[in-house]
C-alpha positions in Angstrom: 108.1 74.3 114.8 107.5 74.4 118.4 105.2 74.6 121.4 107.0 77.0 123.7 108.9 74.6 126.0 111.0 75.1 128.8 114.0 73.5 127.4 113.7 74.9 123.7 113.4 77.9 125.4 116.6 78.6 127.4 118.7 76.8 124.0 117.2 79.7 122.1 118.0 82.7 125.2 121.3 80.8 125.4 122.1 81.4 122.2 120.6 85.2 122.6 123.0 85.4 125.2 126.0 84.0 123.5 125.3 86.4 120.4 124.9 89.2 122.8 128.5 88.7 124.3 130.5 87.8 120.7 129.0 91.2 119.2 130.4 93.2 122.3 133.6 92.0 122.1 133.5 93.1 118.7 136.2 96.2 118.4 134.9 99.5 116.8 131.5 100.2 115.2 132.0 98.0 111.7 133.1 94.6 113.0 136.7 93.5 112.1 137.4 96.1 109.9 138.5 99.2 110.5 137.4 102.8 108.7 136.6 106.2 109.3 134.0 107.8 107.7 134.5 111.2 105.6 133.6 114.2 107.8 133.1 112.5 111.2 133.0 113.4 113.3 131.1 116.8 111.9 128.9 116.5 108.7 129.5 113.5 106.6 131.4 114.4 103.1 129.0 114.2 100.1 126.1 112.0 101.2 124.2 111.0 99.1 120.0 110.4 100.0 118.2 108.8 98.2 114.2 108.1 98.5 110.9 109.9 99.5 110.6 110.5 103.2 107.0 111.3 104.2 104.8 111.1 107.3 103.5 107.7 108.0 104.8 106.4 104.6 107.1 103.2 105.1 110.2 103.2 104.4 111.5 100.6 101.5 114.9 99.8 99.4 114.6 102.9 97.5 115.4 104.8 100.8 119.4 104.8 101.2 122.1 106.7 102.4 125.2 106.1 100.4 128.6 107.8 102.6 132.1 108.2 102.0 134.4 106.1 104.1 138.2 105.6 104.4 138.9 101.8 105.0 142.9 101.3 106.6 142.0 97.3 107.8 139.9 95.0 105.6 137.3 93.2 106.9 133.6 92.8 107.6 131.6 95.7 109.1 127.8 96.4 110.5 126.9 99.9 110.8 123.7 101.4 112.4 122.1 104.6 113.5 119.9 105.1 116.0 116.0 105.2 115.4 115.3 108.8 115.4 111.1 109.9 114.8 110.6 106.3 113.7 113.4 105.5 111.2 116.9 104.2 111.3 119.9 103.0 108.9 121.2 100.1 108.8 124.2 98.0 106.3 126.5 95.2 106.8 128.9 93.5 104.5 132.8 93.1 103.9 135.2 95.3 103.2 138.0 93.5 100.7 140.0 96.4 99.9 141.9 99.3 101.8 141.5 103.0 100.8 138.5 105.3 100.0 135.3 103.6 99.1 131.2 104.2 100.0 128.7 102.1 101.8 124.9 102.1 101.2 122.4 102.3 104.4 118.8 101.0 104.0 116.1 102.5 105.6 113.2 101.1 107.5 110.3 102.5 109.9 107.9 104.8 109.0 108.4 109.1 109.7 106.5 109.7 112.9 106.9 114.2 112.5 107.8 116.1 110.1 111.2 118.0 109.9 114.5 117.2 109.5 116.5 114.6 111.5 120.1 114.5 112.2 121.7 110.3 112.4 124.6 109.5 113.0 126.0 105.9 112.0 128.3 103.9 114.3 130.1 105.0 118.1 132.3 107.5 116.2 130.4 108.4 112.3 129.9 111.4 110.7 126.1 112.9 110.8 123.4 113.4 107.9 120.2 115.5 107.8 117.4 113.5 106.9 114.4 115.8 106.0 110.5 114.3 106.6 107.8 116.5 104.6 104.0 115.5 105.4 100.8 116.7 104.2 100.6 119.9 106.0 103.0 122.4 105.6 105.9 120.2 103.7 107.5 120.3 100.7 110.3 117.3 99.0 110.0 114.4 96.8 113.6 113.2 95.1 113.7 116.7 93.4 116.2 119.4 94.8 114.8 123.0 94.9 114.5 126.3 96.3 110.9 128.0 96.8 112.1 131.8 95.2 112.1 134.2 97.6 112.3 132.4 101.2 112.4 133.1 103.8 110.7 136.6 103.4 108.2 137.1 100.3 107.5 134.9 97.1 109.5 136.0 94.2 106.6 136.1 91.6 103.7 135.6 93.3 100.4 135.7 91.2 96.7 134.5 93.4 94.5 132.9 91.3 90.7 133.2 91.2 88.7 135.4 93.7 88.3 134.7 98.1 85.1 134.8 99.3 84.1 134.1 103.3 81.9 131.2 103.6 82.5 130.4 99.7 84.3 126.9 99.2 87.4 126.9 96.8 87.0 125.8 93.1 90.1 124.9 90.2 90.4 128.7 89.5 91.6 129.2 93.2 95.3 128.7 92.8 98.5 130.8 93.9 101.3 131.0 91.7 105.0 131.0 92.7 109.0 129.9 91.2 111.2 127.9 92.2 114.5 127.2 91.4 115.5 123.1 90.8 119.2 122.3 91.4 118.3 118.6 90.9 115.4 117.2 88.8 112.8 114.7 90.0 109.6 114.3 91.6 108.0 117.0 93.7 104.9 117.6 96.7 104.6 121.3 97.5 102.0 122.4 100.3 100.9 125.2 102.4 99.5 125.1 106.0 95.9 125.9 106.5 94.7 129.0 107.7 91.2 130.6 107.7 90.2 127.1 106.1 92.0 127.3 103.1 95.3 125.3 102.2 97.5 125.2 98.6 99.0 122.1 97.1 100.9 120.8 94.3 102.3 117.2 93.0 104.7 117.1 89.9 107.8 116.4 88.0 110.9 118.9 87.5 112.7 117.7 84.1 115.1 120.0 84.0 117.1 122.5 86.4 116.8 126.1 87.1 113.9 128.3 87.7 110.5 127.1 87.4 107.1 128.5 87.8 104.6 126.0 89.8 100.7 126.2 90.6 99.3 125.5 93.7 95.8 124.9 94.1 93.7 125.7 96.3 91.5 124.1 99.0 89.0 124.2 101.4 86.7 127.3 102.5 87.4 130.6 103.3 86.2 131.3 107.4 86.6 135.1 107.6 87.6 137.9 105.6 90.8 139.8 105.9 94.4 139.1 104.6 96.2 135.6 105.3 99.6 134.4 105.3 100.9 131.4 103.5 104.1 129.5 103.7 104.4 126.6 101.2 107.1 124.1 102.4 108.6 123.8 105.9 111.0 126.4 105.1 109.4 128.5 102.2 108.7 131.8 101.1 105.2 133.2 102.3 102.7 135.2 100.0 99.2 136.6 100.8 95.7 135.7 99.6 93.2 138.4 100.3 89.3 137.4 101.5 86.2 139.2 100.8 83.2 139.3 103.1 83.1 138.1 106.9 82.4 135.0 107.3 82.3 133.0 110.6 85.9 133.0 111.0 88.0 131.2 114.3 86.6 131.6 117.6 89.3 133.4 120.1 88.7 131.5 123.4 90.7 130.4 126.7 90.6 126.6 129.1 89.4 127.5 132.3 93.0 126.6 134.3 95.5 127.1 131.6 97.8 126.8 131.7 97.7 124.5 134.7 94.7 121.6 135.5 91.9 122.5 134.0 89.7 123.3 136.7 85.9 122.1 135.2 87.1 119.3 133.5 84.2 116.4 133.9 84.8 113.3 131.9 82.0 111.1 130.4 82.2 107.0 130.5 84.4 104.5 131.3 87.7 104.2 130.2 88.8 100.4 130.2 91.5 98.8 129.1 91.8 96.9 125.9 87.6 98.0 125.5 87.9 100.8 122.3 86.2 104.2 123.2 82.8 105.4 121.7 80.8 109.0 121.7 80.0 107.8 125.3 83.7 108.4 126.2 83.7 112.5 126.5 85.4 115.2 128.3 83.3 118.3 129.1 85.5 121.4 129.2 85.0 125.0 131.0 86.1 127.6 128.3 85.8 131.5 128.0 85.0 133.0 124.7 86.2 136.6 124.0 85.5 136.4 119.9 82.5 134.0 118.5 83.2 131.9 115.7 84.9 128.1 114.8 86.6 126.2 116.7 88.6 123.0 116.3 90.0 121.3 119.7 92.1 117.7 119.3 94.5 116.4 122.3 97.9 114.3 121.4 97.5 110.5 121.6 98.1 109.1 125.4 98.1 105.3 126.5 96.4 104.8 123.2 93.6 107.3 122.4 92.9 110.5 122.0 90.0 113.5 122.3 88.6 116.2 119.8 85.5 118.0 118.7 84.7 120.6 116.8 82.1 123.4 116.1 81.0 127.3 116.4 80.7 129.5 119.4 77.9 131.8 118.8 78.4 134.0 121.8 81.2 135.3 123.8 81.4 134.5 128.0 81.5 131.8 129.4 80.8 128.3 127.6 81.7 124.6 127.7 82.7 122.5 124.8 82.2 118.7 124.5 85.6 116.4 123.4 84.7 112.9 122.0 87.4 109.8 123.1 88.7 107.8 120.0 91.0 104.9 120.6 91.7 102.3 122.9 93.3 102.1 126.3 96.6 100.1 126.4 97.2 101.0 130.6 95.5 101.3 133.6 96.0 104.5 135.5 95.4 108.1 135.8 96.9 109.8 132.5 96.9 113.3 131.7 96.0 115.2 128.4 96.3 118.7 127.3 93.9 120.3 124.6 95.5 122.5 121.6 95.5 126.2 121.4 97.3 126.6 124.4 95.4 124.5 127.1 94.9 123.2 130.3 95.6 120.0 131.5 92.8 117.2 133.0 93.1 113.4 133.8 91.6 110.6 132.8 91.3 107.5 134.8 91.9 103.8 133.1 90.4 101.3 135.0 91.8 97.6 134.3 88.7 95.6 133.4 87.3 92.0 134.2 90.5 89.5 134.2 90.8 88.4 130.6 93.6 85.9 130.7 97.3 86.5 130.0 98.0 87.8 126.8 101.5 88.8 124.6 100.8 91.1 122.1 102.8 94.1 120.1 102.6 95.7 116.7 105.4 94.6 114.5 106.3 97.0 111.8 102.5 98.6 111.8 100.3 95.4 111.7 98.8 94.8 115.5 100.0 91.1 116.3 98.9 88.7 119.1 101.3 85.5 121.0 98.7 84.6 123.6 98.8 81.0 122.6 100.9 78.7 125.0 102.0 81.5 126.9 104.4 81.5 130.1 106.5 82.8 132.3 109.3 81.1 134.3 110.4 82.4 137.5 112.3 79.4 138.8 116.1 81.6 138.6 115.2 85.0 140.7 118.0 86.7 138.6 116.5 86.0 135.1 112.4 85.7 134.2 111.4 84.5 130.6 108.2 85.2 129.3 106.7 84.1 126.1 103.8 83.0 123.7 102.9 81.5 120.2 100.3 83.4 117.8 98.5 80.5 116.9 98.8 76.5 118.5 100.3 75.6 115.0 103.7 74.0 115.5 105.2 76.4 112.9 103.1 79.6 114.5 105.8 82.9 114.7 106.1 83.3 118.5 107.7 85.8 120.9 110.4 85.9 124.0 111.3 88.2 126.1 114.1 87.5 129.0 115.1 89.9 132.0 118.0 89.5 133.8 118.8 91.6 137.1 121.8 90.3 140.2 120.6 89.6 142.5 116.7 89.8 141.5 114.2 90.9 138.6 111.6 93.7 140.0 109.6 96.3 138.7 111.1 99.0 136.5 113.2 99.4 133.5 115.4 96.9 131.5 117.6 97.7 128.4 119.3 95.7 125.7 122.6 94.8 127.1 125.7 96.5 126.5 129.7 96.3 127.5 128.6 98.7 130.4 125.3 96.5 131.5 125.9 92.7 131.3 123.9 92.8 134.8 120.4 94.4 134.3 119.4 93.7 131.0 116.5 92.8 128.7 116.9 90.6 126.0 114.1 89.4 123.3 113.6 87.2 120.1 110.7 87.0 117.4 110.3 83.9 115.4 108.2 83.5 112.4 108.1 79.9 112.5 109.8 79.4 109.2 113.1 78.4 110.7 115.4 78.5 113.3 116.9 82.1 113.5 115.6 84.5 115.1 114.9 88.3 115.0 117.1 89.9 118.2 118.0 92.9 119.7 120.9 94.9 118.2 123.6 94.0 120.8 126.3 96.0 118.7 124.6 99.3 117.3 122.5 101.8 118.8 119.3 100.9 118.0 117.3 100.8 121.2 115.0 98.0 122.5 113.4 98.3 126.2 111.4 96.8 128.2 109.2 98.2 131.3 108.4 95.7 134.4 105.0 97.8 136.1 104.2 94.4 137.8 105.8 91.7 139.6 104.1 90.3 142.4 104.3 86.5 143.4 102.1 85.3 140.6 102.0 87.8 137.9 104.6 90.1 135.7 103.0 92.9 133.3 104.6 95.8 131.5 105.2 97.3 128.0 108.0 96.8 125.8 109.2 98.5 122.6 112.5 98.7 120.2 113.8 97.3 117.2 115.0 93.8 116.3 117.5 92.1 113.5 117.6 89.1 111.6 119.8 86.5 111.3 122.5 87.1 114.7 122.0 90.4 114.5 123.9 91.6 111.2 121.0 94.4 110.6 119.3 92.9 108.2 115.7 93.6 107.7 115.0 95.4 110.9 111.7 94.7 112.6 110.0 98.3 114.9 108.1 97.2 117.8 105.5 99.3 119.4 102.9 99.1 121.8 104.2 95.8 123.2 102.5 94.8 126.5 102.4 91.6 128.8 100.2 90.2 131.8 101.5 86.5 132.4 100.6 84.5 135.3 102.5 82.0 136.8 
């Protein structure tokens, strides 16, 4: 379909521009028709949510948010939320008749956390609660239910099998509690862990009102003692009771915390775009006051991570090795901070042997590449356009970014434009090479796309870039996520 020339180029940010400037003179947040929506601008009326929301489970069609709206002026309408922990809501369509009626909102993104999440369609809409449940600690599914009992004790409680320390569960470890179902359907019930041991069930509610449900048990037992359980995010709790001793969890505390950690001695280089092996390491001062397991993981940062695991057998002072996993997106010193209340230490990214210009994001989860054909044109200081092809096909997808800045572009941050920022400004378009239209930014609803200049020097731009784009002019329709966007383009 193209190689990425100058003049296809500006045709295509033309018409970026000129869709950016019809959708803000647009008036209100549904297009030419006007409507309120039933609650706003408190909790929406009545909605009604449909789907399974889970922790790094996609979102598809079956995940929709119907609402209650009040139409006085007939016409067409696009409605967005924002994107809240990885998910928004989109619809768009035409409303022919005045009076009360109800508009569906598709879902898309995947659930970064578990929890619920409060969206709010539109400048002005009414808010819903959409609730995430993940492996750990959650309960949902489409069926409606109360765990019997919360938040204070299980309401028929009954343990299952017997709890030895060092004695891996079997199928006769299970823990026995009720619920009561307000709305049938599918359900996932689990505990958290503690002392090594978690509780879990998957299963169908056929029929309302109060139900008794088994959850079984995993894992193995580190101590003995009495332990706590709490199925759900908001569930009842109930005991299981261990026999023996057992290793159990080591009590220990970082060397610095809660400050910098202050014998923190890092292992390897750390390049970017190189992906970290078990030569990548942190060595970490710790004192231990009670021997026994430990289990040590940092958040992800500039794309990777440390953890390790194992046993201290003595108390005092020790140090514990944490193993790198991932790969470096950004050069430059980057701080992590250890779980279980720790310090913090830096690591240093260095940049690495020049390795060409490159384009590259992940679009909707799948890593993708425009380093084909790239460029950058600098010939207006006001406005730089940056782009690249995935493959040297003529009908390979590609990907443009433009940012705009009076009197000069320069290093920092750009967002989507708005009826407040027609001046600074990023805009960007994805192609698959099918056709002519292109995904864009949402120049209307709140969904955010942004872009970060670290870079500009007289012959090369880099930075990051992230945010969500539309098809076809921007009527949210079948929203694309970008993450982890970056850029280094010479000219």
């Amino acid at each position: 379909m193209l190689r990425l020339n100058r003049g296809y180029i500006f045709i295509i940010l033309s018409l970026l521009f000129c869709a950016c400037e019809k959708e803000l003179s647009l008036e209100g947040t549904g297009g030419t028709s006007v409507f309120t929506f039933a609650g706003s601008p408190g909790a929406c009326t009545n909605p009604v949510i449909s789907g399974t929301y889970q922790v790094g489970t996609a979102l598809d069609s079956s995940n929709t948010v119907t609402l209650d709206v009040d139409v006085t002026s007939t016409g067409t309408y696009n409605i967005s939320t924002g994107s809240l922990n990885g998910i928004s809501f989109t619809s768009a369509g035409v409303f022919t008749t005045t009076g009360p009626q109800t508009i569906a909102l598709i879902g898309a993104g995947t659930p970064a956390a578990a929890g619920p999440f409060s969206f709010t369609p539109g400048f002005n809409g009414c808010t819903f609660i959409i609730t995430t449940s993940t492996g750990g600690g959650s309960s949902g599914g489409t069926a409606a239910y109360t765990l019997n009992g919360a938040p204070g004790n299980c309401t028929s409680f009954a343990p299952g099998g017997t709890y030895t320390a060092g004695t891996p569960l079997t199928a006769s470890n299970f823990a026995t509690i009720s619920v009561t179902v307000t709305t049938p359907g599918t359900y996932t019930i689990s505990t958290n862990t503690v002392n090594g041991m978690t509780f879990s069930g998957t299963g169908t509610f056929a029929t309302t009102g109060i139900k008794t449900v088994n959850l079984a048990g995993a894992g193995t037992p580190l101590a003995g003692g009495t332990f706590t359980f709490t199925p759900g995010t908001n569930g009842c709790t109930f005991p299981i009771t261990v026999s023996g001793t057992g290793a159990g969890n080591a009590v220990f505390t970082y060397n610095g915390a809660p400050n910098a950690c202050t014998t923190a001695t890092p292992g390897g280089t750390f390049t970017v775009g190189t992906p970290l092996t078990a030569s990548n390491t942190v060595l970490l001062g710790v004192n231990v006051t009670t021997v026994g397991n430990y289990t040590i993981s940092t958040p992800v940062v500039n794309g990777f991570s440390f953890s390790g695991t194992g046993t201290f057998s003595s108390t005092g002072p020790q140090s514990v090795t944490l193993t790198a996993s991932g790969t470096p997106i950004l050069d430059g010193v980057h701080n992590f901070v250890p779980s279980n209340g720790g310090c913090s230490f830096p690591i240093t990214v260095v940049a690495g042997p020049a390795a060409g210009d490159f384009l590259e994001c992940t679009i909707d989860g799948v890593a993708t590449t425009f380093n084909f054909n790239s460029f950058a044109d600098t010939s207006d200081p006001a406005s730089i356009v940056i782009g690249g092809q995935q493959t040297t096909s003529q009908t390979s997808p590609y990907f443009l970014i433009n940012l705009a800045k009076t009197p000069r572009v320069t290093m920092g941050t750009y967002n989507k434009p708005t009826t407040q920022t027609q001046t600074t400004y990023c805009l960007a378009g994805y192609g698959d090479g099918v056709d002519t239209t292109l995904w864009i930014v949402d120049f209307l609803g709140t969904a955010p796309f942004v872009v970060d200049v670290t870079t500009y020097t007289a012959t090369k731009i880099t930075g990051t870039f992230s945010g969500t784009l539309f098809y076809d002019n921007n009527l949210g329709n079948l929203p694309k996520v970008i993450t982890l966007g970056r850029f280094s383009i010479s000219f």
